[in-house]
C-alpha positions as CSV (number, residue, x, y, z in Angstrom):
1,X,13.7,-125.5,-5.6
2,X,14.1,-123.3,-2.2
3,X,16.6,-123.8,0.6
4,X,16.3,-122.9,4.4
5,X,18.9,-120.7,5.2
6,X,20.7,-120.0,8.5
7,X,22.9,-117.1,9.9
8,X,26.7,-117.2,8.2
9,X,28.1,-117.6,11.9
10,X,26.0,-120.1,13.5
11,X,28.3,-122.2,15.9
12,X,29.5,-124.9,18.4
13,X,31.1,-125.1,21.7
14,X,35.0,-124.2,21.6
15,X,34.1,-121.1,19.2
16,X,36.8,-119.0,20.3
17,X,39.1,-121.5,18.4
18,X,38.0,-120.1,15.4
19,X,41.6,-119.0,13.8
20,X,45.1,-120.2,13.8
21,X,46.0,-117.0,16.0
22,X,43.7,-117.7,18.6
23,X,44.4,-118.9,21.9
24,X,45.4,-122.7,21.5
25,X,47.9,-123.0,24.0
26,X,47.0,-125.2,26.9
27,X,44.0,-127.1,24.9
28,X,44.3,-130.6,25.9
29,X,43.8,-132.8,22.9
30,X,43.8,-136.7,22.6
31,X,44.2,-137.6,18.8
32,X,42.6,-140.9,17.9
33,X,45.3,-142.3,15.5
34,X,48.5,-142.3,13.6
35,X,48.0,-142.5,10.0
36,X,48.4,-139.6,7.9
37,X,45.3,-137.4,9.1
38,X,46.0,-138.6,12.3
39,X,49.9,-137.1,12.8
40,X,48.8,-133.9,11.3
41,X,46.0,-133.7,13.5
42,X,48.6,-133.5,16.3
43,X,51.4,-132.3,14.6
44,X,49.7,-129.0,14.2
45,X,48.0,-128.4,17.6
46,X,51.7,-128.9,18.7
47,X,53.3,-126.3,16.4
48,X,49.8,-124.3,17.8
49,X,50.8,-125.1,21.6
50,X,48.1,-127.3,22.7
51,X,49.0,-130.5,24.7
52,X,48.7,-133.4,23.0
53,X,48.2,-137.1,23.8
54,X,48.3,-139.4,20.7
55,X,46.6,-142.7,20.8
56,X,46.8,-145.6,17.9
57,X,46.2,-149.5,18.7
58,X,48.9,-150.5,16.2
59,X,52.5,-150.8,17.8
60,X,54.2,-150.8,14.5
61,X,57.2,-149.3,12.6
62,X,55.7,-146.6,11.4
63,X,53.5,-146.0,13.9
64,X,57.0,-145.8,16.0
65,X,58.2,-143.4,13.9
66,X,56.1,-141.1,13.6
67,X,55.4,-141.1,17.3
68,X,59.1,-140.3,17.4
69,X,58.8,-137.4,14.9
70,X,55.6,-136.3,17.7
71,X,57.6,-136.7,20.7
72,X,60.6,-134.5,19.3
73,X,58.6,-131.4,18.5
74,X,56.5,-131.5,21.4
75,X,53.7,-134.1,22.4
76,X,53.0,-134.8,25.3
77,X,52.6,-138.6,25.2
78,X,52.2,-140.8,22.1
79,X,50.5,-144.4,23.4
80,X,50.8,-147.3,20.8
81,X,48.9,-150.8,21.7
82,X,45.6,-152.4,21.9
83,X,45.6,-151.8,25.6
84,X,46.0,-148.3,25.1
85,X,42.5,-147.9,23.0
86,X,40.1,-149.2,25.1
87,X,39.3,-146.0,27.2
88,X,39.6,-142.1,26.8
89,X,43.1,-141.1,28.6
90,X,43.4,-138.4,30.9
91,X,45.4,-135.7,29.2
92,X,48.6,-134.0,31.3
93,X,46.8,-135.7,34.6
94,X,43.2,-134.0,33.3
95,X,40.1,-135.0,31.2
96,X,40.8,-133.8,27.3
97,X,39.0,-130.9,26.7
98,X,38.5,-131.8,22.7
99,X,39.3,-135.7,20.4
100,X,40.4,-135.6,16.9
101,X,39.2,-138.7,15.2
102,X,40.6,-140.3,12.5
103,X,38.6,-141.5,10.1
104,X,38.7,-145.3,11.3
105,X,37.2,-144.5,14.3
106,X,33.8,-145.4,14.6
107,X,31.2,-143.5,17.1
108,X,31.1,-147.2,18.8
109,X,34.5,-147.0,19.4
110,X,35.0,-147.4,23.4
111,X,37.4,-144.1,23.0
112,X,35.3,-142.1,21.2
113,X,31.9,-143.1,22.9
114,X,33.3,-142.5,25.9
115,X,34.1,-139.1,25.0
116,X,30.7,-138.5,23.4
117,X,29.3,-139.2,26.8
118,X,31.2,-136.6,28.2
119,X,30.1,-134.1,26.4
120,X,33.8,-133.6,24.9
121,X,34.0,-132.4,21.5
122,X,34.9,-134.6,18.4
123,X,36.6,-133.4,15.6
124,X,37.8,-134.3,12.6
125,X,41.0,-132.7,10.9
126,X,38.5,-131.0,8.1
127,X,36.8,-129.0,11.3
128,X,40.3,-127.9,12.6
129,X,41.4,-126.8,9.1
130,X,38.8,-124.7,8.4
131,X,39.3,-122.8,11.7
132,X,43.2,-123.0,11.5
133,X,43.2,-121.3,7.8
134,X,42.6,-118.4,8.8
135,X,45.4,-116.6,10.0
136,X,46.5,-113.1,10.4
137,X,48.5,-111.8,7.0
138,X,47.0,-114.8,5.0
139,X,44.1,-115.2,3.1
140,X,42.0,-118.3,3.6
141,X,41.1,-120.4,0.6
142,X,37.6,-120.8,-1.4
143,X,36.2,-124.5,-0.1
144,X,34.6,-126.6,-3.3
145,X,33.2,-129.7,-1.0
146,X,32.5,-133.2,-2.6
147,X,31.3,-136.1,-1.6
148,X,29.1,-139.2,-2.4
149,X,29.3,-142.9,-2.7
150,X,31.0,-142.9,-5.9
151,X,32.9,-140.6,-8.3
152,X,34.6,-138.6,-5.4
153,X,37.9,-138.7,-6.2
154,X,37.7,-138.3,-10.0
155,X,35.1,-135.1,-9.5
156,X,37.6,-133.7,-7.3
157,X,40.9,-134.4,-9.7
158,X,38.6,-132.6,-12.1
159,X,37.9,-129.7,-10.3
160,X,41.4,-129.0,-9.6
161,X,42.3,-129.4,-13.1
162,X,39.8,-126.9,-14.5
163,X,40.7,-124.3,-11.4
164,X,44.5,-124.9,-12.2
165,X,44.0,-124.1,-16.1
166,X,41.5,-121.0,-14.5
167,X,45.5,-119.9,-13.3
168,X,44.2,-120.6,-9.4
169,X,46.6,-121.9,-7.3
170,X,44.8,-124.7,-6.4
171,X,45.1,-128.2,-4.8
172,X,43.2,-131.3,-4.1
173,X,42.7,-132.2,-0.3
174,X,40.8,-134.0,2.4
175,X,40.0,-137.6,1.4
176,X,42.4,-137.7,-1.3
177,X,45.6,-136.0,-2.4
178,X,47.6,-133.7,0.2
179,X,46.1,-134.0,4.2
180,X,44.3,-131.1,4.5
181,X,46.5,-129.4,7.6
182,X,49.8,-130.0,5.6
183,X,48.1,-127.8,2.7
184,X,46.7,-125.0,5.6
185,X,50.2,-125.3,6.5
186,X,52.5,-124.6,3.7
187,X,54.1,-121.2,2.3
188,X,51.6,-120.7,-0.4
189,X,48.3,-118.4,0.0
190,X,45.8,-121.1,-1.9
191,X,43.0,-119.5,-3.8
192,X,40.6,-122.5,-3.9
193,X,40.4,-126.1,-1.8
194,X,38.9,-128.9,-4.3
195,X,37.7,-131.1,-0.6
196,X,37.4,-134.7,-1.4
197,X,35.2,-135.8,1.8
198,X,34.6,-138.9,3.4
199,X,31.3,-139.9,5.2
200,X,33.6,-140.5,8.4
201,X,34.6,-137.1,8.2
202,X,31.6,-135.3,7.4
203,X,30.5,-137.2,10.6
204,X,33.1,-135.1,12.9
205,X,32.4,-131.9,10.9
206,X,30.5,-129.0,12.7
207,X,31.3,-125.6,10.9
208,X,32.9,-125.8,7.5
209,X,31.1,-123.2,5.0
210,X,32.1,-123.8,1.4
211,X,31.7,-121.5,-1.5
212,X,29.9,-124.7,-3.3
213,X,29.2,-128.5,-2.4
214,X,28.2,-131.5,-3.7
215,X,26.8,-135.1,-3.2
216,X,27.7,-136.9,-6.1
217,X,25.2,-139.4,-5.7
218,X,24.2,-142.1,-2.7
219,X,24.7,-145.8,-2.2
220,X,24.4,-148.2,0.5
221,X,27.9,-148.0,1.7
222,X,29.8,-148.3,5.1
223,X,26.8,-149.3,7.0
224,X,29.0,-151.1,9.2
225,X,31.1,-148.1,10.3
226,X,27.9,-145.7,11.0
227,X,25.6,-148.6,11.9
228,X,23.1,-148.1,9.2
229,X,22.2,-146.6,6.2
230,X,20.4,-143.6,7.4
231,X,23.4,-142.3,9.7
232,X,25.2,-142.7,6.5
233,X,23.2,-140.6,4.8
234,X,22.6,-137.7,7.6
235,X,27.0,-137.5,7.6
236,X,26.9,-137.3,3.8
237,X,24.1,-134.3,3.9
238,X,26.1,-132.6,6.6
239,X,28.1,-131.2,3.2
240,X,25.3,-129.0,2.1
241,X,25.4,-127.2,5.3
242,X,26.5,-123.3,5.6
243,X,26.9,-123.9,1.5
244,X,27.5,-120.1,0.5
245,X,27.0,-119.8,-3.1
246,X,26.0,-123.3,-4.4
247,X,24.4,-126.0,-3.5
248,X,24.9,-129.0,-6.2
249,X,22.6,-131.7,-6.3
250,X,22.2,-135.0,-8.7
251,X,19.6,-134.5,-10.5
252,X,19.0,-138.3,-11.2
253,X,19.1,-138.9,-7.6
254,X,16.2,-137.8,-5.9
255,X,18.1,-138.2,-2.0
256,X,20.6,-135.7,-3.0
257,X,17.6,-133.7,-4.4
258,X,16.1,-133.7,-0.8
259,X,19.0,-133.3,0.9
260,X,19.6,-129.9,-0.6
261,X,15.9,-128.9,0.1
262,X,16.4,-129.1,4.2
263,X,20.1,-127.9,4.0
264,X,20.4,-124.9,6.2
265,X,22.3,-122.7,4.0
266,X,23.3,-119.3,4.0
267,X,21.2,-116.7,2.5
268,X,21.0,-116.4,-1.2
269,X,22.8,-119.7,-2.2
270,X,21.2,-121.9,-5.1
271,X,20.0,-124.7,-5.6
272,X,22.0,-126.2,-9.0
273,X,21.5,-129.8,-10.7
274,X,23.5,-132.1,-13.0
275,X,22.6,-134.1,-15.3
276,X,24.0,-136.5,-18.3
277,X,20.7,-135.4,-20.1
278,X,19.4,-132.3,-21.6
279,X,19.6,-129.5,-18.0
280,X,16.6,-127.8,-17.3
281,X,17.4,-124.1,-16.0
282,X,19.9,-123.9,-13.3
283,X,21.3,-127.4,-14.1
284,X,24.5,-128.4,-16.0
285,X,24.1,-131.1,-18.4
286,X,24.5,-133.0,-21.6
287,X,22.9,-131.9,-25.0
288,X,23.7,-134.0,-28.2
289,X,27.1,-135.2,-27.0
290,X,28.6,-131.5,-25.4
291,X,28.4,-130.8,-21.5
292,X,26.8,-127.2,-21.4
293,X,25.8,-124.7,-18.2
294,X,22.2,-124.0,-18.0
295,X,23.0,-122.4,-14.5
296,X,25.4,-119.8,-14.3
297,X,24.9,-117.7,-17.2
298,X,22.3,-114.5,-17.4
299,X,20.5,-116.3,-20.3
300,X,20.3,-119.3,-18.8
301,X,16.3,-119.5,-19.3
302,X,16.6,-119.4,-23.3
303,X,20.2,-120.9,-24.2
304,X,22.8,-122.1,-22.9
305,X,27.2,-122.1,-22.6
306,X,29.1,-124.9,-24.3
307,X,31.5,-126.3,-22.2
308,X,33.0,-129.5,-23.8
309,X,32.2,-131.9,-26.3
310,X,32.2,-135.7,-24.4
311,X,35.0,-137.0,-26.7
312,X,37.2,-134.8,-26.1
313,X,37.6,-135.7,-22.2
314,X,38.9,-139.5,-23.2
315,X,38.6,-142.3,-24.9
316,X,35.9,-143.8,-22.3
317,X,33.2,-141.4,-21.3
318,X,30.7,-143.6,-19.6
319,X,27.8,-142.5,-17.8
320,X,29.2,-141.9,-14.6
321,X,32.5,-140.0,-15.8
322,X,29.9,-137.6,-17.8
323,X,27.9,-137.1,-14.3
324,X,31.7,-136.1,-12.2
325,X,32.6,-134.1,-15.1
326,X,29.0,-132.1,-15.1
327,X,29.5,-131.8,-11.2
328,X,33.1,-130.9,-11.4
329,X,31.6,-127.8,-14.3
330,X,28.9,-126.9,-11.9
331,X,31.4,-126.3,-8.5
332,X,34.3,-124.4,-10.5
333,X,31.5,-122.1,-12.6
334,X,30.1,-121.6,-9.2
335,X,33.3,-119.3,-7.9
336,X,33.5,-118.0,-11.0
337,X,35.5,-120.2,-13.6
338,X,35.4,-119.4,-17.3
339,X,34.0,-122.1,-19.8
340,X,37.5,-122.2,-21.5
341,X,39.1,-123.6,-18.4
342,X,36.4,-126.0,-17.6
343,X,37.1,-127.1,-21.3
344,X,41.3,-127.3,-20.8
345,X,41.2,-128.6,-17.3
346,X,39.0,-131.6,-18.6
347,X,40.9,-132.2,-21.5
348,X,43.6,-132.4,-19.8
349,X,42.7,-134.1,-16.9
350,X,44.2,-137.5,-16.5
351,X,42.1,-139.8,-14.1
352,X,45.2,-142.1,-13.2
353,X,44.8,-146.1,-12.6
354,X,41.9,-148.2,-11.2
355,X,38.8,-146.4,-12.4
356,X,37.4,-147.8,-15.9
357,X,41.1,-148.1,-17.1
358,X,41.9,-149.9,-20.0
359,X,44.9,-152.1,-19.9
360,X,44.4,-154.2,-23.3
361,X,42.9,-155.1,-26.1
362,X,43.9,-158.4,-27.7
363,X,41.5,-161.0,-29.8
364,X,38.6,-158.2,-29.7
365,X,38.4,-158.9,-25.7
366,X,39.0,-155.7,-23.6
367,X,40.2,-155.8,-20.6
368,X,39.5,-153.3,-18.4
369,X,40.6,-152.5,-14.5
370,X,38.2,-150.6,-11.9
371,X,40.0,-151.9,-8.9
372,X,38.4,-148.7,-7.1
373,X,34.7,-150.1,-7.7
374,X,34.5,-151.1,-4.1
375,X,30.7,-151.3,-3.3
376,X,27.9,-152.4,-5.9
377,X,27.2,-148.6,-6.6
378,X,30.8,-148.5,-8.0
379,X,29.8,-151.4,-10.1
380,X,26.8,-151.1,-11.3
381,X,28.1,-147.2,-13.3
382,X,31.0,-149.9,-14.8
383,X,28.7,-152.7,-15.9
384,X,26.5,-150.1,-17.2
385,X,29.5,-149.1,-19.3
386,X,29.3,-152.9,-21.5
387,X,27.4,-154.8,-23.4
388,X,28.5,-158.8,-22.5
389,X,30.9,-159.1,-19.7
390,X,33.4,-162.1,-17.8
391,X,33.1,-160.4,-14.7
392,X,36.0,-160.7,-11.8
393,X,34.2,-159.7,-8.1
394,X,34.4,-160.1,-4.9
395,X,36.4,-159.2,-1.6
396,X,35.0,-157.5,1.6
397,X,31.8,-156.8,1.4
398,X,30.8,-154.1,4.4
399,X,27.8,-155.8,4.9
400,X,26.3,-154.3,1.6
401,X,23.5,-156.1,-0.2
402,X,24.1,-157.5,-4.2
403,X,20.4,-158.4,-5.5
404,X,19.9,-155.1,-6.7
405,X,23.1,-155.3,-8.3
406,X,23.0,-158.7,-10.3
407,X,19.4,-158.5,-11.2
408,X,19.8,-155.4,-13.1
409,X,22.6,-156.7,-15.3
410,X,22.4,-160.5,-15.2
411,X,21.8,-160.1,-19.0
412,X,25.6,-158.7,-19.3
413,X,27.1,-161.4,-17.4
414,X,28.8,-164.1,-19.4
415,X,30.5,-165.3,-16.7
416,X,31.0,-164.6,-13.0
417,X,34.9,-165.2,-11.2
418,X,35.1,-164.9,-7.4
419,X,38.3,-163.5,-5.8
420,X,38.1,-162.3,-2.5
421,X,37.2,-164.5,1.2
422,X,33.9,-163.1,1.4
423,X,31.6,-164.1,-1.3
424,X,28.7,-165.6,0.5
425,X,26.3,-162.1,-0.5
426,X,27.5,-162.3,-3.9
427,X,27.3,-166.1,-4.4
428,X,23.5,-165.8,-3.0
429,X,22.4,-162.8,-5.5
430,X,24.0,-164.8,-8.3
431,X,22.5,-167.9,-7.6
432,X,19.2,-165.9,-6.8
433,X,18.8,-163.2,-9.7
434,X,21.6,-164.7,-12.6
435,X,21.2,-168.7,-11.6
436,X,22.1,-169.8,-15.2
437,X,25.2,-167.8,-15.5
438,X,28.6,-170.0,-14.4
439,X,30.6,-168.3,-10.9
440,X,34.0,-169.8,-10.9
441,X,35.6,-169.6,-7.1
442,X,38.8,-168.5,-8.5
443,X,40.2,-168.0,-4.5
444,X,39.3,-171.7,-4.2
445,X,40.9,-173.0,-7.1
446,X,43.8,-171.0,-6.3
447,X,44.5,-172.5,-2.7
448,X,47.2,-174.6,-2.1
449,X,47.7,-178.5,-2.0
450,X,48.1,-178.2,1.5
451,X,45.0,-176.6,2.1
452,X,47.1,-172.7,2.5
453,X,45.7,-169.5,1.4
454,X,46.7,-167.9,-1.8
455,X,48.0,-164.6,-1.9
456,X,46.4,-161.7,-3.7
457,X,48.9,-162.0,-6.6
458,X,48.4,-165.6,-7.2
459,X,44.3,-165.4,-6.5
460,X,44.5,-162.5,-9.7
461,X,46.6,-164.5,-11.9
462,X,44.6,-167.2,-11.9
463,X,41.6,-165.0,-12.2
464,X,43.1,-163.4,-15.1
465,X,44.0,-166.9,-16.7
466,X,40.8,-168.7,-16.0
467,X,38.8,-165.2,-17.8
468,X,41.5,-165.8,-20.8
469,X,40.0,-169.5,-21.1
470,X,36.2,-168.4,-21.5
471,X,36.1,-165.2,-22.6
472,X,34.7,-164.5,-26.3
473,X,35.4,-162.4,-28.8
474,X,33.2,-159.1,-28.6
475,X,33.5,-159.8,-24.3
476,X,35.1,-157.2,-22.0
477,X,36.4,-158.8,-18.8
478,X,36.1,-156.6,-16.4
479,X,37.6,-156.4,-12.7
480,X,34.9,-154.4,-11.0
481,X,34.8,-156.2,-7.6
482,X,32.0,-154.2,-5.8
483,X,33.7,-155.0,-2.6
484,X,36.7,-153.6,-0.8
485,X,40.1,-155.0,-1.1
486,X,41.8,-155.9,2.4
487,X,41.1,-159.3,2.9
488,X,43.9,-160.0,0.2
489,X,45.3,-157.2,-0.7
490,X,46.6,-153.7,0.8
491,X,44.9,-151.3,-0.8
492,X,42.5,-151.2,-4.1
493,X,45.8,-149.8,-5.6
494,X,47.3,-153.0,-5.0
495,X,44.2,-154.7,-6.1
496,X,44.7,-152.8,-9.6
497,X,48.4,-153.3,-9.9
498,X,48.3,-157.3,-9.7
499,X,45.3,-157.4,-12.3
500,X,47.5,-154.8,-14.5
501,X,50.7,-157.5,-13.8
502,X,48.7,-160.4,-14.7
503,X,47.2,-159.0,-17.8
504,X,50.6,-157.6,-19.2
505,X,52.2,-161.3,-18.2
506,X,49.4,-162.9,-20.6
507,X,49.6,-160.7,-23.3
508,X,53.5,-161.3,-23.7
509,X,52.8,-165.1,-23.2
510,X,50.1,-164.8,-26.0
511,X,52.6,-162.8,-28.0
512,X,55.8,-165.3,-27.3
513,X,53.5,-167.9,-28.8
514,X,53.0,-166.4,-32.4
């Protein structure tokens, strides 16, 4: 497989800004939002002596506060309110010469598409870290870039444990983990970035250029935010652009597969596959239960390295966690990461709540959390994962389609509970593609006598009660909603945590009972 390549320093407007030592001062800057990302954004371009207006449309306490923090080491303005989001403000009495975005901001938004047709620049923090990093008597990190639908935050826990046990200093950023700018920021001389990226990032990202880069695989997802699925899937290809060394594709995923074949990349970078079956040559894969490197090895044509044997990276290896762990190999071999720390950093990698995590097994039922399965992609790797499941879905849908979904594992499903206020999608696939298997409205039964919503916590226990009552021996119930979690809950985290709380309270009923 070939790639186009392109010159190492091809570039935007604003090019001079390409270092933390160059001249800043003066730049005017709004900064589209206060959350994390967002206050770093502007917290930096202070400290580098731009001037700085900071918009957000949420007049809140933390908002206040950090607008505070802002205001005391040198913004300009910090503007909080709806009515201060509606059009681009003029900066120190002038038009901004450059917007940082948070990642909630959508190109439709009237702030940034009024900017667009201005012809101002939009970046995201990513683009200003990777000019910011470098800085004189410093050297800049190595960039590892993922990204995809699914998977991205697991790949890139992995591929900091396996550069940590390579003795890199070494640190998890972007999407997940520490913002970005704090990291460019602190007293410590990184060797490698692991980059967790974001579709809404990679869509304000002009000139990153990582050592290696991957798109774990591609969903429909977020069509709402980019206002269909092929503008989601031109952001998520940006990631293969400028790639220096390698460029990682999904081997099982044939859009990944093309969208390393028109990445421009820079001269001599390769083309490298994963796989959870036997590689072919330049591929990391799966052969008789050991992940193995096909790629980066001189011999790679007739043999090929041992990495790790499945069982020893946990308990549950399903599909999915095989495919992250073969990506996560491929980006740390590709800067030059032995086969022993791939091995220790996966063994020891601990993939933390929400994601295929097994809370209890009681009765030969499993019960089993993936609270971070927020789209049908998510799903589908953890339905896979089972043979007969009482499944618990439902919640925002971002306008994502389910009959692909259901048909293909309406054969697993014993039963179907709805939690969530937006279940008309999956209530039509079900009734469509699995219309002799039972759906429960578990929001519905949960409402109160006076007609009140129930809250998140009381909508999962009686979720977790009702799959108690008609779950079989041999069943897994499995909380894999396949839709995001803010209509009744804060975060998926949250999400988790009340079907963790509800399980645990069942068990010591059950137990109490004996």
């Amino acid at each position: 497989m070939g790639c186009r390549t392109v010159s190492a320093n091809a570039g935007k407007s604003l090019d001079s800004l390409n270092s933390w030592d160059a001249d800043w001062k003066g730049l005017r800057v709004v900064v589209a939002g206060l959350g994390l990302s967002g206050f770093s954004a502007a917290d930096t371009l202070i400290e580098l002596g731009a001037i700085v207006t900071v918009i957000d449309g949420r007049d809140e306490q933390m908002n206040q506060q950090r607008a505070e923090t802002l205001k005391i080491v040198g913004a300009h303005e910090v503007l909080l309110g709806t009515a201060n989001v509606q059009s681009l403000p003029l900066v120190d009495g002038q038009q901004a010469q450059l917007v940082m975005v948070s990642p909630g901001w959508n190109p439709r938004n009237p702030v940034i598409a009024e900017a667009e047709s201005k012809g101002i620049e939009i970046w995201s923090d990513i683009e200003l870290a990777w000019r910011v990093q470098n800085r004189a008597g410093h050297t800049a990190p190595q960039w590892l870039a993922i990204t995809g639908t699914n998977g991205k935050t697991t790949t890139v826990g992995m591929t900091e444990a396996i550069l940590r046990a390579e003795g890199l200093k070494a640190v998890a950023v972007g999407n997940v983990g520490t913002p970005i700018l704090d990291a460019v920021r602190e007293p410590v001389d990184y060797d490698v970035f692991a980059v967790e990226l974001s579709s809404f990032q990679l869509h304000y990202t002009h000139s990153i250029s990582p050592v290696a880069s991957v798109v774990l695989n591609l969903a429909e997802d977020h069509v709402d935010w980019h206002g269909g699925f092929e503008n989601y899937k031109a952001a998520k290809a940006k990631i293969y652009e400028r790639t220096q060394v390698a460029a990682i594709f999904n081997a099982a995923d044939e859009v990944t597969i093309t969208m390393v074949e028109n990445a421009d990349v820079i001269e001599g970078c390769r083309a490298i596959g994963f796989t959870t079956d036997t590689p072919a040559v330049s591929m990391v894969g799966v052969v008789e239960g050991l992940l193995v490197d096909r790629a980066f090895i001189e011999e790679r044509k007739t043999s090929a390295v041992e990495l790790i044997a499945l069982k020893d990276i946990g308990e549950i290896v399903p599909r999915h966690t095989a495919a992250n762990a073969a990506a996560a190999a491929a980006l740390t071999r590709a800067c030059g990461v032995s086969p022993e720390a791939v091995a220790e950093g996966l063994k020891n990698f601990d993939s933390g709540d929400h994601r295929i995590q097994a809370v209890a097994r009681k009765d030969d039922i499993l019960w089993i959390n993936d609270s971070k399965a927020t789209n049908p992609h998510a799903a589908d790797a953890s339905l896979a994962a089972f043979t007969r499941v009482v499944w618990i879905a439902g919640g925002v849908s971002k306008g994502v389609e389910y009959g692909e979904l259901i048909a293909k594992h309406a054969q697993r499903l014993a039963k179907v509970l709805l939690i969530g206020t937006d279940t008309a999608g999956l209530r039509e696939a079900l009734a469509t593609h699995a219309p002799k298997v039972e759906v429960i409205d578990i929001t519905g039964e949960a409402q109160g006598n006076d007609g009140s919503a129930p809250s998140g916590a009381q909508v999962m226990t009686r979720a977790v009660s009702k799959a108690a009552e008609v779950a079989e021996a041999g069943d897994t119930v499995l909380m894999a909603p396949a839709a995001a979690s803010m209509d009744q809950f804060s975060s998926y985290a949250q999400r988790g945590n009340a079907f963790i709380a509800a399980v645990s309270d069942l068990m010591d009923k059950a137990g109490e009972e004996k």
